[in-house]
KOLVEXLUM-280492 format. One record per atom (N, C-alpha, C, CB): x, y, z; residue in three letters; atom name. Coordinates in nm, 4 decimals, decimal comma. Glycine has a CB too. Layout:
BEGIN
<u X v Y w Z residuo ALA atomo CA>
...
END
This chain:
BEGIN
<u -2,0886 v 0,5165 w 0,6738 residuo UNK atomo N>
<u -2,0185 v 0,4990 w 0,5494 residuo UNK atomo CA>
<u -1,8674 v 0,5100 w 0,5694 residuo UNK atomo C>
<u -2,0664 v 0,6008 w 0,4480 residuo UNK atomo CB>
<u -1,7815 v 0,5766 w 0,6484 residuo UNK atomo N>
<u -1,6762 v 0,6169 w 0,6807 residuo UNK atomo CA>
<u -1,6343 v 0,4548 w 0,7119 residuo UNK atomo C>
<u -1,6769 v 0,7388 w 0,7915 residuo UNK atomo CB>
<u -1,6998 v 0,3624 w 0,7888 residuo UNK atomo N>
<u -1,6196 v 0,2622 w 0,8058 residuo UNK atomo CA>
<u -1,5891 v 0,1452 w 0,6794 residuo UNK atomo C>
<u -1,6758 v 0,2067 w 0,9206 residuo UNK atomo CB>
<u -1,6526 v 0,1876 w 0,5914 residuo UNK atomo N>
<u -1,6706 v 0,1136 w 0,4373 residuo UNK atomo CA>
<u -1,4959 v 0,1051 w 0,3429 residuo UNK atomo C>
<u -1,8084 v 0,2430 w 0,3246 residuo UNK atomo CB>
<u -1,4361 v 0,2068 w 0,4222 residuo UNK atomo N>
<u -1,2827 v 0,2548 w 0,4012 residuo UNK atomo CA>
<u -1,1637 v 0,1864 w 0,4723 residuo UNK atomo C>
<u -1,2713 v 0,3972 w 0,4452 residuo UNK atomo CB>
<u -1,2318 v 0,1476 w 0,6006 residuo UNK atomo N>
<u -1,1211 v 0,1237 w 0,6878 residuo UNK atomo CA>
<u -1,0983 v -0,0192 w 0,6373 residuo UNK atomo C>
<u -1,1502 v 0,1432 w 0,8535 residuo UNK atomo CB>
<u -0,9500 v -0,0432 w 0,6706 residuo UNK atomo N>
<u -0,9482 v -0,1868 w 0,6363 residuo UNK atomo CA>
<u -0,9690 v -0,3072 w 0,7171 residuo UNK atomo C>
<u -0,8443 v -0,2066 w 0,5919 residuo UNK atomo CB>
<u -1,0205 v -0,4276 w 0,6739 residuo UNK atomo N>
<u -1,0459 v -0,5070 w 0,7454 residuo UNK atomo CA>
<u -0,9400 v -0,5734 w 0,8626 residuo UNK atomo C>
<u -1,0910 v -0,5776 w 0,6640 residuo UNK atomo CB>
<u -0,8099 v -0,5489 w 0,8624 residuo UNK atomo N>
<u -0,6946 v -0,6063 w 0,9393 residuo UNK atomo CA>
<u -0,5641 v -0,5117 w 0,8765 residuo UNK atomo C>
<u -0,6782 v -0,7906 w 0,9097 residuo UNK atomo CB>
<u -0,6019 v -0,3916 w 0,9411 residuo UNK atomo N>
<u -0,4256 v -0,3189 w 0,9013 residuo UNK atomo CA>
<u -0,3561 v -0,3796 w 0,9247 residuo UNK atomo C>
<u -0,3589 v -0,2045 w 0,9578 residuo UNK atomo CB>
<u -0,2665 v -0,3897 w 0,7711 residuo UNK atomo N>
<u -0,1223 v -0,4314 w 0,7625 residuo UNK atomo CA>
<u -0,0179 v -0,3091 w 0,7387 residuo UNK atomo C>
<u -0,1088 v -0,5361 w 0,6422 residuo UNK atomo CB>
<u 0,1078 v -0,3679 w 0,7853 residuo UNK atomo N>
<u 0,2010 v -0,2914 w 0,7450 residuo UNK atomo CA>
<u 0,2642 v -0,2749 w 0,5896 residuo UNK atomo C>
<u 0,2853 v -0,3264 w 0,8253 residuo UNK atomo CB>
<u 0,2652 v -0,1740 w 0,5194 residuo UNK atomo N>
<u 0,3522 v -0,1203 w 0,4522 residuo UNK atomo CA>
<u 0,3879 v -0,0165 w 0,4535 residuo UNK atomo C>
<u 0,3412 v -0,1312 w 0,3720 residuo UNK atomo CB>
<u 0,5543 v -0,0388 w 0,4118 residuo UNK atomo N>
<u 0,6359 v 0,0379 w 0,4329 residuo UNK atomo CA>
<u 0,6849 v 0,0922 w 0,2721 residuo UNK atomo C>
<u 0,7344 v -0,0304 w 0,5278 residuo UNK atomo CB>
<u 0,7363 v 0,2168 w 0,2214 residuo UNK atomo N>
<u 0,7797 v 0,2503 w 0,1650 residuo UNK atomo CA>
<u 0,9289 v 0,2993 w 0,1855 residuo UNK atomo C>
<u 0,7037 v 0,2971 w 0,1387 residuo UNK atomo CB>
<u 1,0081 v 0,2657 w 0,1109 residuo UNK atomo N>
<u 1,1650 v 0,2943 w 0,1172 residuo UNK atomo CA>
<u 1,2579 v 0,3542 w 0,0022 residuo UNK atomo C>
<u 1,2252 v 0,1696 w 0,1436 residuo UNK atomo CB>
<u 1,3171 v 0,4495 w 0,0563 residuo UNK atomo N>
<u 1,3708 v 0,5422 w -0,1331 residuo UNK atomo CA>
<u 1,5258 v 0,4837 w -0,0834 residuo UNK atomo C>
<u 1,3552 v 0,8130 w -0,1656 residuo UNK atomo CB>
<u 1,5900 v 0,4826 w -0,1995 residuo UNK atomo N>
<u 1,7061 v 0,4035 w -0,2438 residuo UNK atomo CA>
<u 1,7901 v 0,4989 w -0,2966 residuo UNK atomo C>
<u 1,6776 v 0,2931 w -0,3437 residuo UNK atomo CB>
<u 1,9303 v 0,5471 w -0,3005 residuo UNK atomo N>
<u 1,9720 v 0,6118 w -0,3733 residuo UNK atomo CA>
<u 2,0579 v 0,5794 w -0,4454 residuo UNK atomo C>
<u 1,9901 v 0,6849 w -0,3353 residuo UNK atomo CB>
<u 2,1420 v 0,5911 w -0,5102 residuo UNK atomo N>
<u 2,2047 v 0,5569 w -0,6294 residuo UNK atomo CA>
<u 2,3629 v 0,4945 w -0,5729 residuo UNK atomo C>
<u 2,2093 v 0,7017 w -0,7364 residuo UNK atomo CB>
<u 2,3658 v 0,5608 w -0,4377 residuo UNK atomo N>
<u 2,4935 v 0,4638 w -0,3550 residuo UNK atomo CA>
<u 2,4341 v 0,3942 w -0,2833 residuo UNK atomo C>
<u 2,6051 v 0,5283 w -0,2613 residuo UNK atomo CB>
<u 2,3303 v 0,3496 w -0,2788 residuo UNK atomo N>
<u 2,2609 v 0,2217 w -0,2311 residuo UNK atomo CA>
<u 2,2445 v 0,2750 w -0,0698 residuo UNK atomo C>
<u 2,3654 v 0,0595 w -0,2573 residuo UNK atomo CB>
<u 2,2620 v 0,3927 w -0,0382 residuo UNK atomo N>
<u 2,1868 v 0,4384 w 0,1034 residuo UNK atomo CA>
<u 2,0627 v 0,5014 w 0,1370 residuo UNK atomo C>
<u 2,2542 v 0,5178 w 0,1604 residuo UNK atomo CB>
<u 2,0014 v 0,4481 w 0,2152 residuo UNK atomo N>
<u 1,8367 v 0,3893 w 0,2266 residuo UNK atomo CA>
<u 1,7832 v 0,5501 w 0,3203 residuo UNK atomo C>
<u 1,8147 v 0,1825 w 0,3550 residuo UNK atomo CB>
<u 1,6597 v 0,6054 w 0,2468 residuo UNK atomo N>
<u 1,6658 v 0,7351 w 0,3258 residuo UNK atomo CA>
<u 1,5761 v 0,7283 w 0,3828 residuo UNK atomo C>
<u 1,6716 v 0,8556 w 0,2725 residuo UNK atomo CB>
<u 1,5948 v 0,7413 w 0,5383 residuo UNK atomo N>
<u 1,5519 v 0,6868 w 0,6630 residuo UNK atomo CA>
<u 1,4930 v 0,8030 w 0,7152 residuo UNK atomo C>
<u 1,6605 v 0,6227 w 0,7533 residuo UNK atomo CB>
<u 1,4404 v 0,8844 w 0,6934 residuo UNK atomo N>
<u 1,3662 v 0,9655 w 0,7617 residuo UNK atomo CA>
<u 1,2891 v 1,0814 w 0,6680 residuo UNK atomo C>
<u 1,4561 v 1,0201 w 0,8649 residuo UNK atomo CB>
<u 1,2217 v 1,1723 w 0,7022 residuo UNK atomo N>
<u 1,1373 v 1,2691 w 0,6601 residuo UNK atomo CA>
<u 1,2125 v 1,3733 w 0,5742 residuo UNK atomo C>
<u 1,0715 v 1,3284 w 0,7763 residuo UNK atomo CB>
<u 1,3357 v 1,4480 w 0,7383 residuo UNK atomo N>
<u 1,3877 v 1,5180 w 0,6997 residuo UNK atomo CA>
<u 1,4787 v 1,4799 w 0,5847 residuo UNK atomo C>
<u 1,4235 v 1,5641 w 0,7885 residuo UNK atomo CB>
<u 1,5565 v 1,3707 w 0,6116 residuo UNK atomo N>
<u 1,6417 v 1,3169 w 0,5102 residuo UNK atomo CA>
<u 1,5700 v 1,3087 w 0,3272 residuo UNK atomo C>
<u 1,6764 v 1,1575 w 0,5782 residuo UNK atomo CB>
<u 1,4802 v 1,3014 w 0,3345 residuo UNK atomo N>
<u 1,4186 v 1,2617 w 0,1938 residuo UNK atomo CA>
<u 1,3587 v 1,4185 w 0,1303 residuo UNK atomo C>
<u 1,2726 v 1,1281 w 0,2185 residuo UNK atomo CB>
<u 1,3066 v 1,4986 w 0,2236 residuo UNK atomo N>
<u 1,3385 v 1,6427 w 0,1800 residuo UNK atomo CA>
<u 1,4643 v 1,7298 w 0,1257 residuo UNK atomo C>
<u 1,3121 v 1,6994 w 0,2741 residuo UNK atomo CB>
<u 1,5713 v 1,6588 w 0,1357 residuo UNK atomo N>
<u 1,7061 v 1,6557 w 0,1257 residuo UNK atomo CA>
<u 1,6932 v 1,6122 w -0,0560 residuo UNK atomo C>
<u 1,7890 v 1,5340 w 0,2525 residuo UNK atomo CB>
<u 1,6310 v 1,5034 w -0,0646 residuo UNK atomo N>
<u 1,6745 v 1,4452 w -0,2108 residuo UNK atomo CA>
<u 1,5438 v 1,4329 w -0,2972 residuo UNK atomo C>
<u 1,7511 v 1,2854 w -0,1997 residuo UNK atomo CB>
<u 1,4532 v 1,4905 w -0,2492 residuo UNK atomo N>
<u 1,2847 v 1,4745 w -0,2645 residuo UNK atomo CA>
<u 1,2825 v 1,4683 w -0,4401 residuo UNK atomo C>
<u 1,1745 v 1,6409 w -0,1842 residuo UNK atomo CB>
<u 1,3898 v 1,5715 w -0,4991 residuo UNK atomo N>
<u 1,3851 v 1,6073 w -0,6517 residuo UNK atomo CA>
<u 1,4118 v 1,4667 w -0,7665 residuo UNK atomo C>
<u 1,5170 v 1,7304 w -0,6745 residuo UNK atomo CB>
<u 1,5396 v 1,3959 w -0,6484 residuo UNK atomo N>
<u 1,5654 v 1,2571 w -0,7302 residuo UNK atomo CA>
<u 1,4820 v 1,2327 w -0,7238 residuo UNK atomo C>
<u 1,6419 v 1,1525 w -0,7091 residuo UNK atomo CB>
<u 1,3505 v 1,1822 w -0,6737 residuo UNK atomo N>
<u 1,2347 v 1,1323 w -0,6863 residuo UNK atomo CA>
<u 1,0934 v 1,1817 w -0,7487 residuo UNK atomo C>
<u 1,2236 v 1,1089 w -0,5853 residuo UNK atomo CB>
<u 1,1664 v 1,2680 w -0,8793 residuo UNK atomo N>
<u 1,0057 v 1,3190 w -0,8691 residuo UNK atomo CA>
<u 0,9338 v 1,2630 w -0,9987 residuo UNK atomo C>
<u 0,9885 v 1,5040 w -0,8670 residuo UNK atomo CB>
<u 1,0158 v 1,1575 w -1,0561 residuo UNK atomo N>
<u 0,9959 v 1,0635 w -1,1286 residuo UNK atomo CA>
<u 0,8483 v 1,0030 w -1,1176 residuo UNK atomo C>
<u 1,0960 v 0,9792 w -1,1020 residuo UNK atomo CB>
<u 0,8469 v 0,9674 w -0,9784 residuo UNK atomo N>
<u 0,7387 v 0,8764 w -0,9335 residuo UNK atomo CA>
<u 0,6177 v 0,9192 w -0,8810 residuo UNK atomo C>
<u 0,7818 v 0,8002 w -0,8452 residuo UNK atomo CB>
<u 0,5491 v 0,8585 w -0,9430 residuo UNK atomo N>
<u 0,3987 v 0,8809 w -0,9782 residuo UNK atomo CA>
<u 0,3173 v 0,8462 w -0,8460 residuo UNK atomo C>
<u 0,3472 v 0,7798 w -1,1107 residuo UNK atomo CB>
<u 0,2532 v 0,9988 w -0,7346 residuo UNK atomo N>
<u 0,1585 v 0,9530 w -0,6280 residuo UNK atomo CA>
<u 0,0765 v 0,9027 w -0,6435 residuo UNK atomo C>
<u 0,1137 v 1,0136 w -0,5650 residuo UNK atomo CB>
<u 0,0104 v 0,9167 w -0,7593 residuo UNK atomo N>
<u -0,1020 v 0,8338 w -0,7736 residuo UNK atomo CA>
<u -0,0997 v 0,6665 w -0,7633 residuo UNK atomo C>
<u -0,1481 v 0,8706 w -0,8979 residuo UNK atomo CB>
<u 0,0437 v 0,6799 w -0,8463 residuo UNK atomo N>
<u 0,0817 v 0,5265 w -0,8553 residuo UNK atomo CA>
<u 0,0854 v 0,4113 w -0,7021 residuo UNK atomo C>
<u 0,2443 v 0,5358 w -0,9211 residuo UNK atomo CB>
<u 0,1490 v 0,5319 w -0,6068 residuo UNK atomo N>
<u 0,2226 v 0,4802 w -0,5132 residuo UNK atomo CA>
<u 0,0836 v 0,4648 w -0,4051 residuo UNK atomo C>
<u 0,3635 v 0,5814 w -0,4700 residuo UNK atomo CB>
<u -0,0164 v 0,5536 w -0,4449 residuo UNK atomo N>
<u -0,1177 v 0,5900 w -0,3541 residuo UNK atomo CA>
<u -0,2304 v 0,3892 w -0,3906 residuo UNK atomo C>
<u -0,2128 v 0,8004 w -0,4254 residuo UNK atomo CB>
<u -0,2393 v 0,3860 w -0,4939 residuo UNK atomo N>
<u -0,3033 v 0,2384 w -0,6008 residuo UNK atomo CA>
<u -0,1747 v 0,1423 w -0,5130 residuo UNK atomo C>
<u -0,2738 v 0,2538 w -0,8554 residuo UNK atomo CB>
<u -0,0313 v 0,1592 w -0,5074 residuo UNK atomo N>
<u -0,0009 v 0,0383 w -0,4665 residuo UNK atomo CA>
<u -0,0098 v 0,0198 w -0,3121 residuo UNK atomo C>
<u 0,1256 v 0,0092 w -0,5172 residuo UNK atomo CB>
<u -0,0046 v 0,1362 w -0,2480 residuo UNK atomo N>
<u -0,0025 v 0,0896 w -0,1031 residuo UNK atomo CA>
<u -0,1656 v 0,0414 w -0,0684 residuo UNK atomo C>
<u 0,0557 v 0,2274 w 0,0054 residuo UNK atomo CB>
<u -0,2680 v 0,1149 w -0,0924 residuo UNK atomo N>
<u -0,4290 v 0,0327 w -0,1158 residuo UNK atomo CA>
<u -0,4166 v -0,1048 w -0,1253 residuo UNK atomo C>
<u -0,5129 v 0,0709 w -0,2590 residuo UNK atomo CB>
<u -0,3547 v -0,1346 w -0,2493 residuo UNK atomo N>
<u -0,3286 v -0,2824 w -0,2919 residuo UNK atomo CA>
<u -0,2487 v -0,3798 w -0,2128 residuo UNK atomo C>
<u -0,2647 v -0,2819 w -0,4127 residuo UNK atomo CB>
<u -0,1495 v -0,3346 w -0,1987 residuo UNK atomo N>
<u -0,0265 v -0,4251 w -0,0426 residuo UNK atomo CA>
<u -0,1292 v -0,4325 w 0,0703 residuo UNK atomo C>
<u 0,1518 v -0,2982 w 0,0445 residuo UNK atomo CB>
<u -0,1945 v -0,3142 w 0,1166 residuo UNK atomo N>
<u -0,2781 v -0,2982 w 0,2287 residuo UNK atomo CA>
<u -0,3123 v -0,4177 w 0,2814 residuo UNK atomo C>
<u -0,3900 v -0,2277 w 0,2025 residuo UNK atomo CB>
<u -0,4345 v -0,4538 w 0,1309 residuo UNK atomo N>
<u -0,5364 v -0,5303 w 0,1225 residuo UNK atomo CA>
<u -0,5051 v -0,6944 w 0,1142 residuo UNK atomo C>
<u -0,6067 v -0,4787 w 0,0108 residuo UNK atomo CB>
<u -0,3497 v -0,6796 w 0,0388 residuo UNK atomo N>
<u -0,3385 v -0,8590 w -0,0207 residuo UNK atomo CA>
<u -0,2473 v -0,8763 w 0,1204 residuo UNK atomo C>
<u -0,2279 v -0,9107 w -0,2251 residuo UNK atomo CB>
<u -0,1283 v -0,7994 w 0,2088 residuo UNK atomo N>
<u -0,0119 v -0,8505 w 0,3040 residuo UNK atomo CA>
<u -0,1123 v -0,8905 w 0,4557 residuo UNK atomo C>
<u 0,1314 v -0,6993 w 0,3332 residuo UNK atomo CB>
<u -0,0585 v -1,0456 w 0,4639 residuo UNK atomo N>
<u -0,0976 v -1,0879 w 0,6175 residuo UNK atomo CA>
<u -0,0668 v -0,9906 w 0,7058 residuo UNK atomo C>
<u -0,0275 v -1,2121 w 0,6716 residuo UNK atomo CB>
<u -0,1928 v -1,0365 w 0,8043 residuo UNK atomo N>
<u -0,1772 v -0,9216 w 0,9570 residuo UNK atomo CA>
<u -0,0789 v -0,9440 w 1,0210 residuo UNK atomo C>
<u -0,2843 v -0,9258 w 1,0769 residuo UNK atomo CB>
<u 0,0181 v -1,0951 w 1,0195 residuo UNK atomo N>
<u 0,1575 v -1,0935 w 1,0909 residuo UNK atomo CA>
<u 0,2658 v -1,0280 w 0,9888 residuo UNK atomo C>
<u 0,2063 v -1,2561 w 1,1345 residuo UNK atomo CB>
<u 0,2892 v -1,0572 w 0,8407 residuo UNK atomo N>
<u 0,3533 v -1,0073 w 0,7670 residuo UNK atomo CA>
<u 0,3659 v -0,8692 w 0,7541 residuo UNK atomo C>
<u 0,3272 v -1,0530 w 0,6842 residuo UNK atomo CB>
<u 0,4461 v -0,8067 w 0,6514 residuo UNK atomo N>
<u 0,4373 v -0,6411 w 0,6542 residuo UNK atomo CA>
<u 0,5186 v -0,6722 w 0,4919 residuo UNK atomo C>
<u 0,5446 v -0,5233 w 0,8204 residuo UNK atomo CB>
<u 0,4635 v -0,5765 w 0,3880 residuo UNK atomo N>
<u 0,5383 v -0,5726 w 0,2791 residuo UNK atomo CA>
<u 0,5793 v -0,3918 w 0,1984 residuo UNK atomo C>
<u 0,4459 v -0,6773 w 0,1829 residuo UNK atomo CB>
<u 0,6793 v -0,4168 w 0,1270 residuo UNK atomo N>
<u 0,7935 v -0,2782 w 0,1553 residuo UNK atomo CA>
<u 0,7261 v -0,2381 w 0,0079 residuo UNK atomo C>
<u 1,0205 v -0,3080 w 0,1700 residuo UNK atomo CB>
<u 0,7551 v -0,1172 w -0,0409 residuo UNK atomo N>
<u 0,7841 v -0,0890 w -0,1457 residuo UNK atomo CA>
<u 0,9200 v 0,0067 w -0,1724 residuo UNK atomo C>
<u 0,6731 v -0,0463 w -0,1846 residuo UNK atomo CB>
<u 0,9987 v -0,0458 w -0,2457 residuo UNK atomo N>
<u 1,1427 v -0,0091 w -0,2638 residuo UNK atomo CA>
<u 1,1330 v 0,0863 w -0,4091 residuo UNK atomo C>
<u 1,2508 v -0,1628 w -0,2776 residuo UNK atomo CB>
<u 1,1472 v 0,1956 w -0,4002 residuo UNK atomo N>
<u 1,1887 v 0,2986 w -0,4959 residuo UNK atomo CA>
<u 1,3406 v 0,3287 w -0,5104 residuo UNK atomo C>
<u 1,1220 v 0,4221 w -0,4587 residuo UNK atomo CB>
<u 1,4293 v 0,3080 w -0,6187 residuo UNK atomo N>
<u 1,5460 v 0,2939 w -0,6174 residuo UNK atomo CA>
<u 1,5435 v 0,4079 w -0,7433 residuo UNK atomo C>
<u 1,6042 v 0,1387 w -0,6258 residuo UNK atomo CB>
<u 1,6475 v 0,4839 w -0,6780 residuo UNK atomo N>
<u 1,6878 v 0,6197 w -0,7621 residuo UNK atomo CA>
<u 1,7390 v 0,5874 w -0,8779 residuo UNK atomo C>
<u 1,7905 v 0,7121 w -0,6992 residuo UNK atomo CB>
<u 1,8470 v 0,4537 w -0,8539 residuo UNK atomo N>
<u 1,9208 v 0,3660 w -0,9938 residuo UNK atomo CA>
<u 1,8048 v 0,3053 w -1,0918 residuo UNK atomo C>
<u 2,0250 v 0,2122 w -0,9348 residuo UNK atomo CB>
<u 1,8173 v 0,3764 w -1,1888 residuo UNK atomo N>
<u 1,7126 v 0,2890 w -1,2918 residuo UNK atomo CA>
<u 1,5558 v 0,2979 w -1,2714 residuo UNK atomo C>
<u 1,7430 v 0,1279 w -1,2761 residuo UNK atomo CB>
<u 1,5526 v 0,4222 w -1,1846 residuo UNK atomo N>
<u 1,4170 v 0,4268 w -1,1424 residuo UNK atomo CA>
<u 1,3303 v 0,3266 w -1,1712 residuo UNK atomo C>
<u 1,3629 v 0,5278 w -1,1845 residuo UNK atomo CB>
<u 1,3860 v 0,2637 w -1,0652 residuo UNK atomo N>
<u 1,2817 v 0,1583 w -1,0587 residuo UNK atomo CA>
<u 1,1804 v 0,1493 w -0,9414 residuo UNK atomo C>
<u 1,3490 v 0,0359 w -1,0617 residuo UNK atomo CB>
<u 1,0774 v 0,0964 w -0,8965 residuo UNK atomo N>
<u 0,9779 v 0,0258 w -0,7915 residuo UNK atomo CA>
<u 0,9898 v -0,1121 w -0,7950 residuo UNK atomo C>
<u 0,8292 v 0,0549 w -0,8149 residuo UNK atomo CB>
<u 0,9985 v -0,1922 w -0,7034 residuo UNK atomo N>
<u 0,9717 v -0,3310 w -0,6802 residuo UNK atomo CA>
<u 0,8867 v -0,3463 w -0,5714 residuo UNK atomo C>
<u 1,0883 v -0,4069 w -0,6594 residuo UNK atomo CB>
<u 0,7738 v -0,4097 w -0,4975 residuo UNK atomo N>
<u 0,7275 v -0,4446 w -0,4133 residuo UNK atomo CA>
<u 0,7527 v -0,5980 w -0,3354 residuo UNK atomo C>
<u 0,6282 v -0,4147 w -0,4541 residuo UNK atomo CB>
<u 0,8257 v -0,5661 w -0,2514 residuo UNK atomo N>
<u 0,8534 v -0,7161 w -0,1357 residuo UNK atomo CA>
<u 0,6985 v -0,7553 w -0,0542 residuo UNK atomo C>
<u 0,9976 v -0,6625 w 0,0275 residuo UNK atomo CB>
<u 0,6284 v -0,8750 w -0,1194 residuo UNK atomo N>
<u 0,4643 v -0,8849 w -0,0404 residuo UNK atomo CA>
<u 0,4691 v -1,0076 w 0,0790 residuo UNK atomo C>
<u 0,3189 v -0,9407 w -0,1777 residuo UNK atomo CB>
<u 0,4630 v -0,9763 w 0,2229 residuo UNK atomo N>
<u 0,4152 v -1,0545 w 0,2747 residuo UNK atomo CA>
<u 0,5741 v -1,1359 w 0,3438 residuo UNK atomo C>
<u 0,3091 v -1,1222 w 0,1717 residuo UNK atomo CB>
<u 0,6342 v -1,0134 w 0,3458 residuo UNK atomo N>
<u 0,7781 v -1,0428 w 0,4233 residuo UNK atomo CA>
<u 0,7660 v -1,0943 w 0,5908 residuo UNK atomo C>
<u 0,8718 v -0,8859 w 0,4221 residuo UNK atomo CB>
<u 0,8545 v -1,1371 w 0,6226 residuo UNK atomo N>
<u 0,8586 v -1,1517 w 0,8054 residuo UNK atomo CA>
<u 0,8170 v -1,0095 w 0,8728 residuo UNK atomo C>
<u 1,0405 v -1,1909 w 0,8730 residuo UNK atomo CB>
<u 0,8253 v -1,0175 w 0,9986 residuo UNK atomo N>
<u 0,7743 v -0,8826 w 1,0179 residuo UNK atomo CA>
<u 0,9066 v -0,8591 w 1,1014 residuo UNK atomo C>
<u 0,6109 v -0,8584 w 1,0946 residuo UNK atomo CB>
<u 1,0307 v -0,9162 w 1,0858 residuo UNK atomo N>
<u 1,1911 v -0,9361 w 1,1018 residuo UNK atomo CA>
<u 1,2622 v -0,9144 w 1,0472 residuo UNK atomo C>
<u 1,2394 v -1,0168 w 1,1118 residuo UNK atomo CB>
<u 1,2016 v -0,9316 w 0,8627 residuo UNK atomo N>
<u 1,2831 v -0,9008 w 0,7495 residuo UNK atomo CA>
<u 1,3857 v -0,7607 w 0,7824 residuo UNK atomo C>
<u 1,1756 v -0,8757 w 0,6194 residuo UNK atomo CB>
<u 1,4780 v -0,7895 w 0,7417 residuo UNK atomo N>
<u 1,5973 v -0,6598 w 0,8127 residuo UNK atomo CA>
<u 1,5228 v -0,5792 w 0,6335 residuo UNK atomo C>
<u 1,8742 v -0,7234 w 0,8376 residuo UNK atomo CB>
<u 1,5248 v -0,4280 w 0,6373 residuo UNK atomo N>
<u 1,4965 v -0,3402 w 0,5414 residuo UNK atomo CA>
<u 1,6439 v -0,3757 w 0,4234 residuo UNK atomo C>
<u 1,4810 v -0,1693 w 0,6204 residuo UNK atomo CB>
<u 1,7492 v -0,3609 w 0,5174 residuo UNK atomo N>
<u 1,8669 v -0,3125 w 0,4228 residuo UNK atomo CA>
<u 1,8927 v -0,4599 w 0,3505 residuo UNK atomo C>
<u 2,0214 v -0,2407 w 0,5164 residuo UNK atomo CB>
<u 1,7982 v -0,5515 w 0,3642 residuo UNK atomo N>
<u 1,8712 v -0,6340 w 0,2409 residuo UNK atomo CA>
<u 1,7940 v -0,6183 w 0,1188 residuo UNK atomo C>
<u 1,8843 v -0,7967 w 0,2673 residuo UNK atomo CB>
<u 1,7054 v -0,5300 w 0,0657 residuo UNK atomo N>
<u 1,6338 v -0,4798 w -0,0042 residuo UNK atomo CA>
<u 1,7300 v -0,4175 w -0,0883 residuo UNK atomo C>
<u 1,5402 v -0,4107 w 0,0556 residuo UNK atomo CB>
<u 1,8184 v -0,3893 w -0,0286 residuo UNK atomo N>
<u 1,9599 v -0,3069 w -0,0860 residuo UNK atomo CA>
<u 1,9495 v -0,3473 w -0,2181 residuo UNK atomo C>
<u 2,1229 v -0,3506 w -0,0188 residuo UNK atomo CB>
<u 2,0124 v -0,4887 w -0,2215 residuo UNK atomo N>
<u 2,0208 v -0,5160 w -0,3665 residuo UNK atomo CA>
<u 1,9260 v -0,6115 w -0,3833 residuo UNK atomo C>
<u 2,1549 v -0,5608 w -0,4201 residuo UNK atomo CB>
<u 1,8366 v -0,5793 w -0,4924 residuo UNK atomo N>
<u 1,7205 v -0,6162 w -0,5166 residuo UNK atomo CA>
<u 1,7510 v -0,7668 w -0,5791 residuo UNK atomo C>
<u 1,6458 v -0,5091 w -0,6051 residuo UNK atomo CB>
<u 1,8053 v -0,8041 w -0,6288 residuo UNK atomo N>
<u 1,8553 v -0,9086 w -0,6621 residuo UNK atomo CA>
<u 1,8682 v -1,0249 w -0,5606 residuo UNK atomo C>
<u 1,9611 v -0,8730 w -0,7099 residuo UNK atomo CB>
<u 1,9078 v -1,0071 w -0,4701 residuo UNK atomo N>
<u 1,8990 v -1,0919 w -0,3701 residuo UNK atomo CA>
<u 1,7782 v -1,1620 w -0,3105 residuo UNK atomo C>
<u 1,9479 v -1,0349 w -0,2895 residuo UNK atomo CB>
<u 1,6658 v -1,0916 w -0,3616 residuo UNK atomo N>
<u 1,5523 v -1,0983 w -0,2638 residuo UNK atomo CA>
<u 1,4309 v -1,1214 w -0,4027 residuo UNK atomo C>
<u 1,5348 v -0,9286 w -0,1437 residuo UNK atomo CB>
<u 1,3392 v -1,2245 w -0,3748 residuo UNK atomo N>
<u 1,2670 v -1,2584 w -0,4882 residuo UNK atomo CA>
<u 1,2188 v -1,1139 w -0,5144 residuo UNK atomo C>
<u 1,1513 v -1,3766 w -0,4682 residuo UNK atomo CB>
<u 1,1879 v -1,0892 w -0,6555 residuo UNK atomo N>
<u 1,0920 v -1,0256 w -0,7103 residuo UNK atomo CA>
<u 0,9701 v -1,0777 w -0,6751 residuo UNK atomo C>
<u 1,1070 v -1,0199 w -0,8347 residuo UNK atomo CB>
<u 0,8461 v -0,9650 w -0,5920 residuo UNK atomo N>
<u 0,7274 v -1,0092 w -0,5849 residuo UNK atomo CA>
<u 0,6140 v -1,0069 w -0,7254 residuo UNK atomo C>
<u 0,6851 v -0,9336 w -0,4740 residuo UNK atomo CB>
<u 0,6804 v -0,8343 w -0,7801 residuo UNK atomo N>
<u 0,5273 v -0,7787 w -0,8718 residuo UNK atomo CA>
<u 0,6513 v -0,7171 w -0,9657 residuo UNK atomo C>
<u 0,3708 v -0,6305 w -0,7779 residuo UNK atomo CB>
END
């Protein structure tokens, strides 16, 4: 039964927190640092979207989810290059809206 879980072709997603000067927090320790700006956001939520990216992003692709401290918002990038540079996520605007 345990293998009823695993997924058929792990993909990459990535999750990325954003802060309000638009610098991208790149590590563990770093986000323990600001963990409180974020407590907005819902694990459960985040736990339902990465399942979901899992399942829909190609095995060459990889897709992000961007949490931005400004306007608390989430956007999900699905099925990016697996080249896509992170920091143009920066401004969300630039980059289609997926979801």
């Amino acid at each position: 039964m345990e293998d009823s879980f695993a997924p058929s072709s792990p993909s990459k997603v990535t999750t990325v927190h954003i802060l309000d000067d638009g610098q991208i927090v790149g590590s563990l320790q770093e986000f323990q640092l600001v963990e409180d700006r974020f407590a907005w956001v819902s694990r459960a939520d985040m736990i339902t979207r990465l399942l979901t990216l899992r399942r829909i992003t190609d095995p060459e692709k990889k897709s992000v989810i961007a949490i931005y401290e400004q306007g608390k918002v989430i956007k999900e990038f699905v099925n990016l290059d697996e080249h896509f540079p992170i920091a143009a996520i920066l401004n969300a605007g630039e980059v289609p809206e997926s979801k």
